[in-house]
C-alpha positions in Angstrom: 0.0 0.0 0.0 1.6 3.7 -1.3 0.5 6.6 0.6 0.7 9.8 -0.9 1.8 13.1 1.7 -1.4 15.9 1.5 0.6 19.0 0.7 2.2 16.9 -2.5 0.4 18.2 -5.5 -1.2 15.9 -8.5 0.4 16.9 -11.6 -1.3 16.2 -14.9 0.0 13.4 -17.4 3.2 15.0 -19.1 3.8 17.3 -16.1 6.2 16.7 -13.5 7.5 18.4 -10.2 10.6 20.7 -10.5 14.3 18.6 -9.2 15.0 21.3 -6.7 14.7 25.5 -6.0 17.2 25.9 -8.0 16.1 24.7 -11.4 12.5 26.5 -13.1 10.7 25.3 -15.8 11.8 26.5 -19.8 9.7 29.5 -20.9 9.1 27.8 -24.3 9.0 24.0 -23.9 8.8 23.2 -20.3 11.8 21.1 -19.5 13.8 21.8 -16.4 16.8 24.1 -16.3 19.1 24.3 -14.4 20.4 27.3 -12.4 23.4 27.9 -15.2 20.8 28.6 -18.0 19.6 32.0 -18.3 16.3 33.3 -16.6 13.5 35.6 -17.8 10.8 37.1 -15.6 7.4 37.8 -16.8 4.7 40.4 -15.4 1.7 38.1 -13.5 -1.4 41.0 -13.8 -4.3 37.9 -13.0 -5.3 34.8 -11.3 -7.9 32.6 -12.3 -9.7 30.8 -10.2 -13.4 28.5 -10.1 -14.5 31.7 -8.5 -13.3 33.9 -11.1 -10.3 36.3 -12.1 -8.3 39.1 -9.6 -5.9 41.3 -10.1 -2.2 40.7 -8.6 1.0 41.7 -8.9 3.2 39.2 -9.1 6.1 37.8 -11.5 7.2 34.4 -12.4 10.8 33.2 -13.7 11.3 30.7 -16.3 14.9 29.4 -18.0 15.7 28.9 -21.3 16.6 25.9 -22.4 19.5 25.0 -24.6 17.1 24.0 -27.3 14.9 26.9 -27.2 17.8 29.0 -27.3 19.1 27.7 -30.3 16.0 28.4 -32.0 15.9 31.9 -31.0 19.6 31.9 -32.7 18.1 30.1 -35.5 15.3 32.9 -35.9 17.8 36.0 -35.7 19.5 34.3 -38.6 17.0 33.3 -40.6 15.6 37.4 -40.0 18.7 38.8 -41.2 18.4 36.8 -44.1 15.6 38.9 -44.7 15.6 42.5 -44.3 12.4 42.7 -46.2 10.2 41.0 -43.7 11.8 42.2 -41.1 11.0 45.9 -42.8 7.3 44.7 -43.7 6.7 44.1 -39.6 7.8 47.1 -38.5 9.8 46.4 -35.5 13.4 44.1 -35.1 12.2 42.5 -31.8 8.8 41.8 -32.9 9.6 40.4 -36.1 12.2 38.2 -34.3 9.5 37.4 -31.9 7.2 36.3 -34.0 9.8 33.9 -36.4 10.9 32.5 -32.9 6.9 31.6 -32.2 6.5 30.3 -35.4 9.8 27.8 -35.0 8.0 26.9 -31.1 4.7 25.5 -33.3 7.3 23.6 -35.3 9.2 22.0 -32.5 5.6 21.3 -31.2 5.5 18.7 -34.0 8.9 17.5 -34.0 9.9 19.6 -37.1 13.1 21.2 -37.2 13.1 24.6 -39.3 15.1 25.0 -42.5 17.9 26.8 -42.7 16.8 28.7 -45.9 13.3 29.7 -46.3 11.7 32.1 -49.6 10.1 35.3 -48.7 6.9 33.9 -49.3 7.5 30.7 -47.6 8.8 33.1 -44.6 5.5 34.8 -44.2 3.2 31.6 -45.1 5.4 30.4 -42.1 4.9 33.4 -39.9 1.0 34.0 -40.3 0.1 30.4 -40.0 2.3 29.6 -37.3 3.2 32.1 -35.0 -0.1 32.7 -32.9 -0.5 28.8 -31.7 3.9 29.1 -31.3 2.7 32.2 -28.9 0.0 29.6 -27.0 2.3 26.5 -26.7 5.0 28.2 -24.9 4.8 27.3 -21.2 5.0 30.7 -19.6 1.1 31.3 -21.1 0.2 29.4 -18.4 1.3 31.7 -15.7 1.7 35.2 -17.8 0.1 37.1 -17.8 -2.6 35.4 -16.5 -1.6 32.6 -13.6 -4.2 29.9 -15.0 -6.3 28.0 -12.2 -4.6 24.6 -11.9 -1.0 25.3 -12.4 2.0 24.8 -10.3 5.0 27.4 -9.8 7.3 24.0 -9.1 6.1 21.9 -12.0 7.6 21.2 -15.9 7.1 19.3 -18.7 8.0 15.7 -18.3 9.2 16.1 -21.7 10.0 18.9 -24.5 6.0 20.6 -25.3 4.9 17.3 -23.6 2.1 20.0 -21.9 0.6 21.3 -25.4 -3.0 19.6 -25.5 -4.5 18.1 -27.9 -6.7 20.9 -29.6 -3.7 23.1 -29.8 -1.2 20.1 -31.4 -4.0 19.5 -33.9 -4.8 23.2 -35.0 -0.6 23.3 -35.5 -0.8 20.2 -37.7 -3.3 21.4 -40.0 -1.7 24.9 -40.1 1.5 23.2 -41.1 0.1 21.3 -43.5 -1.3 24.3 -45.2 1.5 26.0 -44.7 3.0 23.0 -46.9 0.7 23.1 -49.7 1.1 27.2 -49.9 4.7 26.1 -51.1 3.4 23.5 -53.6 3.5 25.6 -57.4 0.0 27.0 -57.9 -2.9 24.9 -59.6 -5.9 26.0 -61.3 -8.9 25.9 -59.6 -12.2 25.7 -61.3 -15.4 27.8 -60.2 -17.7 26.0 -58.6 -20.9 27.1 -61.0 -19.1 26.8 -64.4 -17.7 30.2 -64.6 -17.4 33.6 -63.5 -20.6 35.1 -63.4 -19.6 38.7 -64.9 -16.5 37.7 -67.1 -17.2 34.0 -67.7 -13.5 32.6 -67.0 -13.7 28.5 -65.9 -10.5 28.5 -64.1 -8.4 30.7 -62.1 -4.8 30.1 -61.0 -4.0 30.2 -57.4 -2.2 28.7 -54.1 -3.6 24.9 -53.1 -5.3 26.2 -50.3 -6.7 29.5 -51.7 -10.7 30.1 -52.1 -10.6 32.0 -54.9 -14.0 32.1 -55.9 -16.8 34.7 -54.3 -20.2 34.0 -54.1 -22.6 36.1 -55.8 -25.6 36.7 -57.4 -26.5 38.2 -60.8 -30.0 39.5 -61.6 -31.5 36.5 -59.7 -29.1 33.5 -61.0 -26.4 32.4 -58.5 -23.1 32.5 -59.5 -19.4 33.0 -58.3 -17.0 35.6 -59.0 -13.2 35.2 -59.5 -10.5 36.9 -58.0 -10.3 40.3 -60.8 -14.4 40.3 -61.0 -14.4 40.4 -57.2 -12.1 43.7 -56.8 -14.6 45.6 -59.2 -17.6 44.8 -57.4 -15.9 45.4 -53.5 -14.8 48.6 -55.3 -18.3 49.6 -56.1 -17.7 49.1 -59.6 -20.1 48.1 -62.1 -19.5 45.3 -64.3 -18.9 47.2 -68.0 -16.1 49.1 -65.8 -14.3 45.3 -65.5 -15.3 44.4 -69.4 -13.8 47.9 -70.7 -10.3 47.8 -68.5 -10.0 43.9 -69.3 -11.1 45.2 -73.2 -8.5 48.5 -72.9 -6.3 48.6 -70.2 -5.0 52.3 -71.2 -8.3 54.0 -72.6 -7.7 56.3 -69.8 -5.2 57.7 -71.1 -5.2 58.1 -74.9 -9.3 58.3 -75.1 -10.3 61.4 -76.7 -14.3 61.7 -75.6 -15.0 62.9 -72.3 -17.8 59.9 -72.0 -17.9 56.6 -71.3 -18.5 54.1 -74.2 -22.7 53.0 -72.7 -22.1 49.2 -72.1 -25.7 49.4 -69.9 -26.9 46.1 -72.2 -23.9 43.9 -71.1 -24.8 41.1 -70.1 -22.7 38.9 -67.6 -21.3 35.2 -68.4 -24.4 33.9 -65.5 -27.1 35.4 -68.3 -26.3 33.6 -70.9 -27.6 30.0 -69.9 -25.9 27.4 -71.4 -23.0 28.6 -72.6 -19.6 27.1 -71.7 -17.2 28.9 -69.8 -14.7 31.2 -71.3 -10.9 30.3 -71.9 -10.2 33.9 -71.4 -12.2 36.8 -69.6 -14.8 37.6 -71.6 -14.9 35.0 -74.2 -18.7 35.8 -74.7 -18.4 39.4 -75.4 -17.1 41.1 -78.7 -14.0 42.0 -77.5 -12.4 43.2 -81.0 -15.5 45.4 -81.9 -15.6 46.7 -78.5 -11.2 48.0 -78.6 -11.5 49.1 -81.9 -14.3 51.6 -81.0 -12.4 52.7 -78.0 -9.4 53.0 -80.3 -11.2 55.4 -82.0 -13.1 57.3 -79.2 -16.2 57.0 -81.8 -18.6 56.8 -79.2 
């Protein structure tokens, strides 16, 4: 027969009690560290409790762990590598801070980060990534809010061995999406035929884009792609997309101080059963409609 002492806490599965005073729990990934490893203190402003939330003042100390801090290295490199992004964010330290949080999401999983990543894999990276990074990290669960159930004394058992479930499966699926953003881009076919102002059957975009807007067109349900979409968000009306698509620079060689009147236009949804266009506006007389802006005869 075991007997367990009342003041010893029970610690969830994956969460074990600190060695000693001398060692506190990594800020990113839990483990123990030792009293040689560097320290970090975080503002406590709440504690929960079942009765509710009060205001404290408090702080609470975490380590870093060799592993973490070699992907904070990791993140200051792969930064520098691009000035850009770094530029695009606005600030040094939160730019760092929000590579490092994306590289926490992949050590999650297991996945080590690349040395080299593209600008656009950097940011695909970044906004997918960073946020759950941010909620996996150990110290959110004493900063700034001391959550109800948590120990001072307690770790991880093993590296992000306290990341539950929900959170582990919303960074799997980001990841994977984050994957097939790098995969080359596919066409993707509208899901009513075609575009219901220009007609097109197929746009080009990333694997997990939705490129296609609902919409409706003088009563017939339809979808709009990407370039159709902009006009009408714009306030645009649909002869302003058929005359840019028709003339891209009418604005600036046309001659009349009047619009061409394109009022009888009718969109690719009106004309049942025809098959989508292979290029915008397949439907429409394109060549008679540029050769009378051409000539500003209208």
């Amino acid at each position: 027969m075991t007997t367990t002492k009342p003041d010893a806490p029970a610690f969830p599965l994956g969460i074990r009690r600190l060695p000693d005073a001398e060692h506190v729990a990594c800020k990113a990934c839990g483990t123990p560290c030792g009293p040689a490893s560097p320290r970090e203190t975080f503002t406590v402003t709440a504690r929960a409790d079942p009765r509710g939330m009060r205001d404290i003042d408090g702080k609470a100390t975490f380590g870093v762990c060799p592993a973490c801090a070699a992907l904070d290295a990791s993140a200051a490199r792969t930064l520098d590598a691009h000035p850009g992004i770094r530029r695009m964010i606005g600030s040094a330290s939160i730019a760092r801070h929000r590579v490092l949080t994306a590289f926490y999401a992949l050590a999650v999983l297991g996945v080590e980060p690349s040395e080299t990543h593209t600008a656009d894999g950097l940011l695909s990276l970044i906004d997918r990534l960073s946020v759950l990074g941010v909620v996996a990290a150990w110290h959110r669960q004493f900063a700034p809010i001391w959550h109800d159930g948590v120990s001072g004394d307690s770790a991880a058992a093993e590296p992000w061995l306290h990341v539950g479930l929900d959170i582990r499966a919303d960074i799997r699926r980001e990841y994977g999406a984050h994957l097939a953003d790098r995969m080359p881009p596919r066409p993707i076919a509208c899901p009513t035929g075609g575009c219901a102002w220009c007609g097109i059957g197929a746009v080009t975009a990333k694997r997990t884009a939705a490129p296609w807007t609902p919409t409706t067109l003088h009563g017939a349900r339809g979808h709009l792609c990407p370039t159709c979409a902009r006009y009408r968000d714009d306030g645009e009306p649909m002869g302003a997309a058929l005359l840019d698509t028709a003339d891209p620079d009418r604005a600036i060689r046309r001659r009349s101080p009047l619009a061409p009147d394109v009022r009888d236009l009718r969109g690719w949804a009106q004309t049942p059963g025809t098959r989508p266009n292979a290029e915008p506006w397949g439907h429409v007389d394109l060549d008679g409609l540029r050769a009378l802006l051409v000539s500003a005869d209208w």
